[in-house]
C-alpha positions as CSV (number, residue, x, y, z in Angstrom):
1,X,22.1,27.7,26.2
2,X,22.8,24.6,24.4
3,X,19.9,23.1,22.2
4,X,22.0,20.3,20.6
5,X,22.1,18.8,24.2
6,X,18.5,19.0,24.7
7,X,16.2,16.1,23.8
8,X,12.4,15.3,24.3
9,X,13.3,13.1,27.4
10,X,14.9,16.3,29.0
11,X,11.8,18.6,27.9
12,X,9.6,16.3,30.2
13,X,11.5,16.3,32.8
14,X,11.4,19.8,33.1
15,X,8.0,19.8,32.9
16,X,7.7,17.1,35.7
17,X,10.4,18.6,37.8
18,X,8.8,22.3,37.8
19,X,5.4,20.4,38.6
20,X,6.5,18.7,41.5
21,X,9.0,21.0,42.8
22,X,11.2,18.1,44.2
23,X,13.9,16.1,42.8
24,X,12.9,12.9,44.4
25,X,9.0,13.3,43.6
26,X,9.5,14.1,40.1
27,X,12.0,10.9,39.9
28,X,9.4,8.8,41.3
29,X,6.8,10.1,38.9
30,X,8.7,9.3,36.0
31,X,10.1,6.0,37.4
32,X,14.0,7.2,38.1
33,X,15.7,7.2,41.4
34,X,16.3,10.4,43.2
35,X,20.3,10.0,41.9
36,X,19.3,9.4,38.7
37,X,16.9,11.9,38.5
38,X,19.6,14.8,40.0
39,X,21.7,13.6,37.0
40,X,18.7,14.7,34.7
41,X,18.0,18.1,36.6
42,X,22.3,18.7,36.1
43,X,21.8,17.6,32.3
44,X,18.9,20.0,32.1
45,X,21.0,22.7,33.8
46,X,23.8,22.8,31.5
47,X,21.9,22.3,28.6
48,X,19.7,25.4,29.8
49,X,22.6,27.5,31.4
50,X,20.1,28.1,34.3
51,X,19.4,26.5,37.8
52,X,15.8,25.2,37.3
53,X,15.3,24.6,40.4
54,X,16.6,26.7,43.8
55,X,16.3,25.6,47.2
56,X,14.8,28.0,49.5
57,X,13.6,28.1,53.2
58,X,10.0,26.6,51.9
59,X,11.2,24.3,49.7
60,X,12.4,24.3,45.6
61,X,10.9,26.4,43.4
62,X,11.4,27.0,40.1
63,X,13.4,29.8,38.5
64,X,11.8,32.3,36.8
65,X,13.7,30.9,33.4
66,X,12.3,27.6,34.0
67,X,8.8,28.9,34.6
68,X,9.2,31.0,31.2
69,X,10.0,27.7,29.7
70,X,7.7,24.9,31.2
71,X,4.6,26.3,29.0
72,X,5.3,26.6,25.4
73,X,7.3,23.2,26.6
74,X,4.1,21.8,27.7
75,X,1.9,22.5,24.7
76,X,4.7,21.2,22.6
77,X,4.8,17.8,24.6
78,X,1.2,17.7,24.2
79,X,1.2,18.4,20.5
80,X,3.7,15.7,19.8
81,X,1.3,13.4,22.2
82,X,-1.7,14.1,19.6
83,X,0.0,13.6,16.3
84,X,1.9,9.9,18.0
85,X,-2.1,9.4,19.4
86,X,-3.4,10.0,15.9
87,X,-0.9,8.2,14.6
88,X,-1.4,5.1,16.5
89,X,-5.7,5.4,16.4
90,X,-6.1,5.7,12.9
91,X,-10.2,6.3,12.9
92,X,-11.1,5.0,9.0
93,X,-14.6,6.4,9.9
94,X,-13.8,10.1,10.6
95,X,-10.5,10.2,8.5
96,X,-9.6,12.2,5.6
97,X,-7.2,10.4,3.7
98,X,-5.7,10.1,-0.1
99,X,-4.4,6.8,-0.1
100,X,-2.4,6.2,-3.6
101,X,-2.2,3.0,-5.3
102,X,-0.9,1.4,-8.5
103,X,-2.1,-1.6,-10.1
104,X,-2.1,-3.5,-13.8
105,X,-5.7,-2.9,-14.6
106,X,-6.7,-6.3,-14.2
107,X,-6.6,-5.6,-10.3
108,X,-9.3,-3.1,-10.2
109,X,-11.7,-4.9,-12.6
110,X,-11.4,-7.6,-10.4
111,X,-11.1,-5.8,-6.6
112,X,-11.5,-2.2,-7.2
113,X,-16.0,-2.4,-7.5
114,X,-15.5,-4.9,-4.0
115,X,-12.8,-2.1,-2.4
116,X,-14.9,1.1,-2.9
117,X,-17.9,-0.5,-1.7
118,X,-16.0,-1.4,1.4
119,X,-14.6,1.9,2.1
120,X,-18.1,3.4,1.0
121,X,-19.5,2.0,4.0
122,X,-16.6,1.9,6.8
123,X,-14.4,5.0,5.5
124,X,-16.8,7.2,3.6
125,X,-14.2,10.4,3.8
126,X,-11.2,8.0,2.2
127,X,-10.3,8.4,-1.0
128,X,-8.0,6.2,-3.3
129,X,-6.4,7.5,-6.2
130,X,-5.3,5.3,-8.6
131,X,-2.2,5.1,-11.1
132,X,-1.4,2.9,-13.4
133,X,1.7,0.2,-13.0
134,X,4.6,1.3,-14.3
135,X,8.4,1.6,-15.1
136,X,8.7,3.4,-11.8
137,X,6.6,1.7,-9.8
138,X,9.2,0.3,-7.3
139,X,11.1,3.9,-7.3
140,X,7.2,5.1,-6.5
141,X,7.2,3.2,-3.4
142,X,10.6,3.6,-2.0
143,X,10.1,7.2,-2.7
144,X,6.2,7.5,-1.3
145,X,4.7,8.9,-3.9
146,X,2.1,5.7,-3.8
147,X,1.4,3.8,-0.7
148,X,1.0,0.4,-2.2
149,X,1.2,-1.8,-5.6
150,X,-0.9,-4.7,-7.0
151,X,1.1,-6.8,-9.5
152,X,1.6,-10.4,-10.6
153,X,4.4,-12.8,-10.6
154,X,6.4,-14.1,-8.2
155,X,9.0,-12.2,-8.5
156,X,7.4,-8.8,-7.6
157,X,7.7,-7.3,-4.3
158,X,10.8,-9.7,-3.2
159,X,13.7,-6.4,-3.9
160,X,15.7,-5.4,-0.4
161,X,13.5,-2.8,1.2
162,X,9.9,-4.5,-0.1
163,X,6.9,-6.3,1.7
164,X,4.0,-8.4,0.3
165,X,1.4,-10.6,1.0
166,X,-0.3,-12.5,-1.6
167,X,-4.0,-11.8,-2.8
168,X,-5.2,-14.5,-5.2
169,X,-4.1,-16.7,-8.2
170,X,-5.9,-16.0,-11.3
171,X,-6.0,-18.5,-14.3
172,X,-6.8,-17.6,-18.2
173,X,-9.6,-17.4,-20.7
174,X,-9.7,-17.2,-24.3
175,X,-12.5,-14.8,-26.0
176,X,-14.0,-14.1,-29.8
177,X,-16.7,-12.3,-31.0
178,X,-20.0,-14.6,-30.5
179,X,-20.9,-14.7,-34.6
180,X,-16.8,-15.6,-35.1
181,X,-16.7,-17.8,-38.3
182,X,-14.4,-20.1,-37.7
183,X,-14.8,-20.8,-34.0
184,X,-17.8,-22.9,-33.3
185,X,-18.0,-25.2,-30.5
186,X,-14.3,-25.4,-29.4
187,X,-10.9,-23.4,-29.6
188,X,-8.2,-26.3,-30.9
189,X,-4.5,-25.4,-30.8
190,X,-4.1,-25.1,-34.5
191,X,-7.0,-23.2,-34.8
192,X,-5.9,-20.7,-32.1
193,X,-2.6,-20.5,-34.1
194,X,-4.4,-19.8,-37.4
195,X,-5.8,-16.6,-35.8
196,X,-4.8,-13.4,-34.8
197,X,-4.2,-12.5,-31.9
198,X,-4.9,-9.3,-29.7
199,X,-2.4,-9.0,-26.7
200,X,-2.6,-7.1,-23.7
201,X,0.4,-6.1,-22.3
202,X,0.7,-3.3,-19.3
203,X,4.4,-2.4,-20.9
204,X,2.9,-2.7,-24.3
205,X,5.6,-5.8,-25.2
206,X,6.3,-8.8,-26.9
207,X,6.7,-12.3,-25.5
208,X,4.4,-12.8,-22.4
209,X,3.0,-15.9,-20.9
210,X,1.0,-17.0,-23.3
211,X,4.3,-16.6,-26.3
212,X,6.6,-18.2,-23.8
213,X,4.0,-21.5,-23.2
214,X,4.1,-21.6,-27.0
215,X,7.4,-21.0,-27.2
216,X,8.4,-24.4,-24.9
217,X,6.7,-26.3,-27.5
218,X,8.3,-24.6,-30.6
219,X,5.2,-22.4,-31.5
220,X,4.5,-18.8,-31.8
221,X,1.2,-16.9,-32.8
222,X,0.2,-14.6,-34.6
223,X,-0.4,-10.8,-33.1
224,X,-2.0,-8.2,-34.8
225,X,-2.6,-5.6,-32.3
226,X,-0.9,-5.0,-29.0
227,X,-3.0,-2.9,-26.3
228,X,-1.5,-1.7,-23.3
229,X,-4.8,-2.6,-21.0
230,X,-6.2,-5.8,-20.4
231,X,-10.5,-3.9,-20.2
232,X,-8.8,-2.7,-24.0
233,X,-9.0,-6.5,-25.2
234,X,-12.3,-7.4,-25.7
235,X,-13.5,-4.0,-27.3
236,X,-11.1,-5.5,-29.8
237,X,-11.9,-9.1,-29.8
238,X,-16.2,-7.9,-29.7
239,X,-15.4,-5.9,-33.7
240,X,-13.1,-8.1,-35.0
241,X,-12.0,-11.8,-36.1
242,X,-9.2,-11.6,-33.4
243,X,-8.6,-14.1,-30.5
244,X,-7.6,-12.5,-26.8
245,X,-6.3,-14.9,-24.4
246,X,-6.5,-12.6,-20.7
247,X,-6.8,-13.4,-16.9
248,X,-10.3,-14.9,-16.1
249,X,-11.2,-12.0,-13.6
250,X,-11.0,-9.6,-16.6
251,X,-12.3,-12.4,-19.3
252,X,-15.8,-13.0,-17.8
253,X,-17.0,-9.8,-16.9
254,X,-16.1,-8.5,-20.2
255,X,-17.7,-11.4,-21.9
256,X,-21.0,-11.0,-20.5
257,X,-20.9,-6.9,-20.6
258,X,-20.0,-7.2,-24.4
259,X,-21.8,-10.8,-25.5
260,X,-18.4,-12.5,-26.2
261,X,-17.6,-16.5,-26.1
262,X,-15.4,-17.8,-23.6
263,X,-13.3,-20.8,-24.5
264,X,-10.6,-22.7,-22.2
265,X,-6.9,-22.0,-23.4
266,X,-5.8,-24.9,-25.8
267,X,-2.2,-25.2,-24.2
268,X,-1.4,-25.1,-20.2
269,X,-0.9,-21.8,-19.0
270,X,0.0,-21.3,-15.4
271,X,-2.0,-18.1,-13.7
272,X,0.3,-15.8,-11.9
273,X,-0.1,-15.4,-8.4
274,X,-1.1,-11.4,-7.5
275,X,0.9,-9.7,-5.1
276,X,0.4,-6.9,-2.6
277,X,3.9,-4.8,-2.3
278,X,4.4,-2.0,-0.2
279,X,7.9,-0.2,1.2
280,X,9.3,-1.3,4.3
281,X,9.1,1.9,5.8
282,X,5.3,2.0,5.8
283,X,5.1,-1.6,7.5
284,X,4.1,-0.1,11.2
285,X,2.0,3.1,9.7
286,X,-1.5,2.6,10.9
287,X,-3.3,4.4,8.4
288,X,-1.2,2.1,5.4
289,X,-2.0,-1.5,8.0
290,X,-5.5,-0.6,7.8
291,X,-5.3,0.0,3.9
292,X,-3.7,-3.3,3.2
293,X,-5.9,-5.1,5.6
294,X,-8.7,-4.2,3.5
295,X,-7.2,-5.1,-0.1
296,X,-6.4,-8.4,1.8
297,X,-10.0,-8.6,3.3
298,X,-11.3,-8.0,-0.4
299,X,-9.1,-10.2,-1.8
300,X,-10.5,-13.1,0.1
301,X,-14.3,-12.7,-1.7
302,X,-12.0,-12.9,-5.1
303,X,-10.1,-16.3,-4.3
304,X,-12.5,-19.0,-6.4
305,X,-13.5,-17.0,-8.9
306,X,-10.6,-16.0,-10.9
């Protein structure tokens, strides 16, 4: 017998052709002509070293071999049929699915509370787990060890190999403690350069946006402490004299929650657009389609407020 020459196509044809009995019924069954359907009973033949099918005085019938073989072949083709079915009907409401996703922690201050509430109600046996972004977070999706990535700037998610869809643009905010001294009813450039600063920065670096707006126009500030977290900021900014200049879907909920005073950036800073980025090779899963339809559904109810 010779497996390598056996492929699903011949596996259902055996099943058809020890069904039907005949050549030319089995061909039209499966849409072949009877010539071309002979060539599949020969391919079948040599790949199975055995006759399948033997004329008699009443007709074909199948060999014994081929009667051995038509049902473990049968369950298998129906096996294969569920898994593709499942595949292809992906039921948010009755599955039980980990989906994995990485994300500056911006993103889920902003659309994780709007997410779970969603999948609360449609998908109540999903569950996400969340990572935070990282140095590997590209590697992480080529490699599947997280289905999808929410990240900012446009130059994420445009690498050989990548998708992405944009969620929302988010613009900045600047927040002090609400008894600051020497902030009263506005934030002027030089007074935003006389104070310290807290930055936030996911790889715990110098130089973001706000240094390299400053830096066009031969400034630099002042930073005192470097969190790697925008939610860290404002626990900062709420016991301290320190300035934190962070994305306004992270600024106002933080302000309100911790009694902080929100003041408009004294220089032009230009909100980076927030990307979702997934692998190629998940593009036409229907379990990760539904999952991004959702963060893209979300995503909507976010646009005009950040």
């Amino acid at each position: 017998m010779n497996v390598a020459a056996l492929d699903l196509n011949l596996l259902a044809a055996l099943d058809v052709l020890v069904a039907e009995r005949s050549v030319t019924r089995a061909g039209r069954r499966v849409g072949l002509s009877q010539p071309a359907m002979s060539n599949v009973l020969r391919r079948l033949r040599d790949a199975l070293d055995d006759p399948i099918l033997v004329r008699t005085p009443h007709g074909m019938v199948p060999t014994a071999r081929a009667l051995e073989l038509v049902g473990p072949v049968r369950r298998a083709l129906a096996e294969i049929e569920e898994v593709v079915s499942v595949r292809r009907r992906f039921e948010p409401s009755t599955a039980a699915h980990v989906f994995r996703v990485t994300a500056m922690d911006h993103a889920w201050v902003v659309l994780l509370p709007r997410l779970v509430k969603r999948l609360a109600a449609g998908a109540p046996r999903i569950r996400l787990d969340l990572s935070p972004y990282g140095e590997t977070t590209s590697e992480d999706l080529a490699s599947g060890a997280v289905d999808a990535a929410i990240v900012v700037g446009p130059a994420q998610g445009r690498a050989p190999g990548f998708q992405r869809a944009e969620l929302y643009d988010d613009h900045f905010e600047c927040l002090v403690r609400r008894d600051h001294p020497r902030v009263r009813r506005r934030l002027t450039l030089e007074r935003y350069l006389e104070l310290g600063h807290v930055l936030a920065s996911p790889r715990s670096r110098r130089g973001g946006l706000v240094d390299r707006a400053l830096q066009r126009r031969g400034l630099s500030r002042r930073v005192h402490v470097i969190v790697p977290h925008f939610s860290a900021a404002p626990f900062v900014v709420a016991e301290t004299d320190l300035v934190a200049t962070l994305p306004r879907g992270v600024a106002l909920p933080f302000a309100r929650m911790l009694d902080l005073r929100v003041f408009p950036p004294p220089l032009e800073l230009e909100g980076g657009p927030w990307y979702l980025v997934w692998h190629a090779r998940t593009a036409s899963d229907p379990a990760q389609a539904w999952l991004r339809r959702q963060i893209l559904e979300v995503s909507e109810g976010v646009r005009g407020t950040t």
